[in-house]
C-alpha positions in Angstrom: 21.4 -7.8 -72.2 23.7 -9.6 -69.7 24.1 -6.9 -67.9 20.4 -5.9 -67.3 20.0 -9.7 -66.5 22.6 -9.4 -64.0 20.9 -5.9 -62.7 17.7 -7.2 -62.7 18.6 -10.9 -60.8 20.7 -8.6 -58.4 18.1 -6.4 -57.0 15.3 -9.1 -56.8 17.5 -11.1 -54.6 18.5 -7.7 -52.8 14.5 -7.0 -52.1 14.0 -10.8 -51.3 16.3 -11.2 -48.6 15.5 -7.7 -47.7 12.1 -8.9 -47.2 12.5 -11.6 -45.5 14.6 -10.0 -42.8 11.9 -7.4 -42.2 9.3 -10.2 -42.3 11.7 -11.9 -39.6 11.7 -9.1 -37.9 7.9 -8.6 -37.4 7.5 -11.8 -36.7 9.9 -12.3 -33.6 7.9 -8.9 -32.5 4.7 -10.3 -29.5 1.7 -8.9 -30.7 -0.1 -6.7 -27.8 -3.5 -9.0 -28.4 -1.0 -11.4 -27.0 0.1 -8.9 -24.3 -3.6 -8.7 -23.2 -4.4 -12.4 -23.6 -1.5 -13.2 -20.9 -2.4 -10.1 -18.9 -6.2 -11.4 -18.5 -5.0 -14.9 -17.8 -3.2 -13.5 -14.9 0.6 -14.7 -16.3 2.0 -11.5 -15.1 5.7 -12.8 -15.9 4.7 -13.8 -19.2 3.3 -10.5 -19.6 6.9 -8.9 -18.3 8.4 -11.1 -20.8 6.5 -10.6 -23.9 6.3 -6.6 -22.9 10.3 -7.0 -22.6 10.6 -8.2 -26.4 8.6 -5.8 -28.0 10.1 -3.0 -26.0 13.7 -4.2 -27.1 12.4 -3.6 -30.7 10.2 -0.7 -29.5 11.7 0.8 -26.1 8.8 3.6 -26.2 5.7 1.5 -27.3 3.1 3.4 -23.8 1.1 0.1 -24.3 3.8 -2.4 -23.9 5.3 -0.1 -21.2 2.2 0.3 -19.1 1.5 -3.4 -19.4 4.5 -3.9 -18.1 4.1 -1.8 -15.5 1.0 -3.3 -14.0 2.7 -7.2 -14.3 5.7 -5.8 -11.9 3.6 -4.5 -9.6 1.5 -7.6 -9.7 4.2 -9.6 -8.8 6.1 -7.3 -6.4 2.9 -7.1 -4.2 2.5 -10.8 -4.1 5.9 -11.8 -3.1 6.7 -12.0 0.5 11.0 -11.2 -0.2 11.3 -7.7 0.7 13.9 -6.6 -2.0 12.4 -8.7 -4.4 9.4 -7.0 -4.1 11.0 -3.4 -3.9 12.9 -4.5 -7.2 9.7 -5.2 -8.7 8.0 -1.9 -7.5 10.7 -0.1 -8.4 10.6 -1.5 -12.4 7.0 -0.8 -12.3 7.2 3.1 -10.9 9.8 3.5 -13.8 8.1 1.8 -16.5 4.5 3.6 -16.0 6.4 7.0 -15.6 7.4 6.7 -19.0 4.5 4.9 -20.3 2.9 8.2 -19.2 5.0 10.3 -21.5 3.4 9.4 -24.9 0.7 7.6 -23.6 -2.8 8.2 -25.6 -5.5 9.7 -23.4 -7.2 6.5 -23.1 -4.7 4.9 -20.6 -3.9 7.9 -18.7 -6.6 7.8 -16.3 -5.4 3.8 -15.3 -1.6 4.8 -15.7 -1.8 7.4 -12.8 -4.2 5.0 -10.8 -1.8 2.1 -10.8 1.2 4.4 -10.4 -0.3 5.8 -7.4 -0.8 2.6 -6.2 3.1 1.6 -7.0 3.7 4.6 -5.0 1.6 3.4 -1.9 3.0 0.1 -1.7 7.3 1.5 -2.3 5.7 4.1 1.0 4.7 0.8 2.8 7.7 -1.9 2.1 10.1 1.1 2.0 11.8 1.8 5.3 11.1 5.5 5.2 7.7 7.1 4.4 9.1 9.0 1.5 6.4 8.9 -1.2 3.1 8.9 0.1 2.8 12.6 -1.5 3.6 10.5 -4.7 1.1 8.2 -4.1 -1.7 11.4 -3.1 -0.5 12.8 -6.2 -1.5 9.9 -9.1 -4.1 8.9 -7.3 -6.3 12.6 -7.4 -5.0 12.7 -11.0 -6.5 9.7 -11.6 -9.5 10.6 -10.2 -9.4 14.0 -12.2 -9.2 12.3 -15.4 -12.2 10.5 -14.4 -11.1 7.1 -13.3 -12.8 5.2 -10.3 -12.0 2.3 -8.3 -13.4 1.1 -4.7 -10.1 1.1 -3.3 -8.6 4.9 -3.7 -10.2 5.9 -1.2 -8.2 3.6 1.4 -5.2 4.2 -0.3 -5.8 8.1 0.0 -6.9 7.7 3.6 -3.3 5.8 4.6 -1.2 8.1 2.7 -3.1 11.1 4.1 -2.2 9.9 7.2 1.6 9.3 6.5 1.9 12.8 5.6 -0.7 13.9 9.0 -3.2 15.5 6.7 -5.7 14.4 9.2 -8.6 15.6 7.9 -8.3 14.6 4.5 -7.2 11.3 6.0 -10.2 11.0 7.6 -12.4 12.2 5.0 -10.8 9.4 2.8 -11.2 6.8 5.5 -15.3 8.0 5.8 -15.7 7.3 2.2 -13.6 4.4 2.0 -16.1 2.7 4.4 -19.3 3.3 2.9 -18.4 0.3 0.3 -15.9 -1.2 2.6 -16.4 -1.8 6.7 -13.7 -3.5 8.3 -11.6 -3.7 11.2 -8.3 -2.6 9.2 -10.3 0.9 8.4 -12.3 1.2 11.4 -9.1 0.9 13.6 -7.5 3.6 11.5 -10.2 5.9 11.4 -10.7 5.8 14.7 -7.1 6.7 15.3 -7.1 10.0 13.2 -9.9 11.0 15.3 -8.1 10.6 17.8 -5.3 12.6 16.6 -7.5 15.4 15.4 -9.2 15.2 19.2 -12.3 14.3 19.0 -12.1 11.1 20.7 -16.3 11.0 21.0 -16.2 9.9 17.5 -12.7 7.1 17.6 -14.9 5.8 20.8 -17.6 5.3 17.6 -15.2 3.2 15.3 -13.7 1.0 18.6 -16.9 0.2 20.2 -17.7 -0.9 16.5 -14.6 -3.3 16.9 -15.4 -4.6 20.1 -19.0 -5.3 19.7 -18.4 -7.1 15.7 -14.8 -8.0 15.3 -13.5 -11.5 15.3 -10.1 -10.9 15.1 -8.3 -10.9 18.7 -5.2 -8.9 17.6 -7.9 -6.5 16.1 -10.3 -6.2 19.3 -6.7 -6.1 22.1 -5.7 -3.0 19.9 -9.1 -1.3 20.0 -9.5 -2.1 23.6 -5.8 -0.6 23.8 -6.7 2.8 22.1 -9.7 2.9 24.6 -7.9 3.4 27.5 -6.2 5.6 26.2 -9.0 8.1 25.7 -10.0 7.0 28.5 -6.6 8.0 30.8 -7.3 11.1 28.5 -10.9 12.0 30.1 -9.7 11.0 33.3 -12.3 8.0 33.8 -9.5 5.6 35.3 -11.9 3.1 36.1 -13.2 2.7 32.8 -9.3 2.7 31.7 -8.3 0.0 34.2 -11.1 -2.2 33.1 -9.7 -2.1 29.4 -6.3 -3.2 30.4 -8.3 -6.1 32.5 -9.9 -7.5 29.8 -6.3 -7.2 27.3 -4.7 -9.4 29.9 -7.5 -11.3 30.3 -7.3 -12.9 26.4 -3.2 -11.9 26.7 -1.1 -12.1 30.0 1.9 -11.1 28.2 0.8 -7.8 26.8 3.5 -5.5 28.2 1.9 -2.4 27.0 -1.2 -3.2 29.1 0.8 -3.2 32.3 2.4 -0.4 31.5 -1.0 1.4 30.9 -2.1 0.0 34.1 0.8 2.1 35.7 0.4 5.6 34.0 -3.4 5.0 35.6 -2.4 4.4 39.2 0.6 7.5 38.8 -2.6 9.7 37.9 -4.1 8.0 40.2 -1.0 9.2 43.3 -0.5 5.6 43.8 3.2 4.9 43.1 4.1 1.6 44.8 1.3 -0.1 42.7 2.5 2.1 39.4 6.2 1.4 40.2 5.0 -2.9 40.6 2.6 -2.9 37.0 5.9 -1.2 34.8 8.1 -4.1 36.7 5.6 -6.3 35.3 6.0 -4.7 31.9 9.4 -5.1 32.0 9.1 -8.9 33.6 7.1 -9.4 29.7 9.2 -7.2 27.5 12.7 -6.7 28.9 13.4 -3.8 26.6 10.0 -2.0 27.0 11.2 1.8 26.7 8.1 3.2 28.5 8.7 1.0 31.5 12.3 1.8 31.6 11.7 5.4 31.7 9.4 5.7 34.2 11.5 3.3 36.8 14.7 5.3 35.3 
């Protein structure tokens, strides 16, 4: 009898403290309604830390992971330290790449879109453009799986460009500004037209500039690509009166007096070409273009 006594005393304290320990265990365990609760607060770093203590218990929980995910990239974007931020994009990358690898169908579709979008931003704050095929890549699988956003078009239109897929780039770019029209988009559609030649339509996207824009830096750069196109077709005049009116809001714009002497060299006037690349130089000491042509 003593013996069953001691048996029976032995295993319910066993099971109790057994219990408890698991109980413990659960317990010190954020719950993901807490995960989501943070996450639509906007606490991303409480979100990285509660995600951090339930993968320590559960390193392949896809929900935790992918929350996780989208809180570091939150943060990395919004940080103006540059390795910070790369830190951050690089923790998010890794973390939705796995959350991807058991991930139930539900969150594929927004996995691939915010990885794609990891991906764009590593492309921009990276020296290199080494992952804008990444960033292509989750984004149209995102959009396969059936997930929509207003801003993937923009993204695919910049990485497009990085990898000069021009006519996809500018396919993106169309589409991105039928919900969208600003000067950022304008400016760069305009500039893949140029690249794919058909400058009648970037003339289109800077006139649009010129005539709406109130940014300065905006309408100077437009005005910039003008001339261009304009040297390009030959119309000096037209190109000379571009530079006029850069110098006019910016004296100092040493790429406008250099542009003002590749007109007058095409136009056989050398002594006043030679005088606008000194004036270049007089602005920008190190200007290459200006150095190479008085070289």
């Amino acid at each position: 009898l003593v013996i069953s006594i001691i048996i029976i005393v032995t295993v319910f304290l066993l099971v109790f403290f057994f219990s408890r320990k698991i109980i413990k265990n659960i317990n010190s365990v954020p719950s993901i309604s807490k995960v989501y609760e943070e996450w639509n607060s906007g606490n991303y770093e409480n979100v990285i830390n509660l995600t951090n203590k339930i993968l320590e218990k559960k390193p392949y929980n896809s929900t935790a992971l992918a929350y996780k995910g989208y809180a570091t990239f939150s943060v990395a974007i919004s940080h103006s330290e540059l390795d910070y931020a790369l830190e951050y994009i690089d923790i998010s990358i890794n973390s939705l790449r796995l959350a991807l690898e058991r991930a139930p169908d539900t969150l594929l579709p927004q996995i691939n879109y915010m990885l794609g979008k990891a991906y764009f931003h590593k492309n921009s704050l990276s020296a290199y453009y080494y992952y804008a095929d990444s960033a292509v890549y989750y984004l149209n699988e995102a959009l396969s799986l059936g997930f929509s956003a207003p801003d993937i078009p923009k993204y695919l239109g910049y990485s497009y460009a990085q990898l000069s897929m021009t006519e996809d780039s500018i396919k993106a770019f169309s589409e991105a500004l039928l919900t969208d029209e600003n000067d950022e988009l304008l400016l760069a559609i305009a500039k893949q037209y140029i690249l794919n030649g058909q400058s009648g339509n970037a003339k289109q996207y800077l006139y649009r500039i010129r005539s709406t824009s109130k940014d300065d830096i905006m309408i100077l750069e437009a005005s910039e690509n003008l001339a261009l196109i304009y040297i390009e077709e030959e119309n000096f005049e037209d190109a000379l009166a571009e530079y006029d009116s850069i110098l006019e809001k910016n004296p100092y714009n040493a790429n406008a007096y250099y542009g003002r002497g590749v007109v007058y060299e095409k136009m056989g006037d050398m002594v006043k070409a030679r005088a606008e690349w000194r004036n270049a130089l007089k602005v920008q000491v190190n200007h290459s273009g200006a150095l190479k042509k008085l070289s």
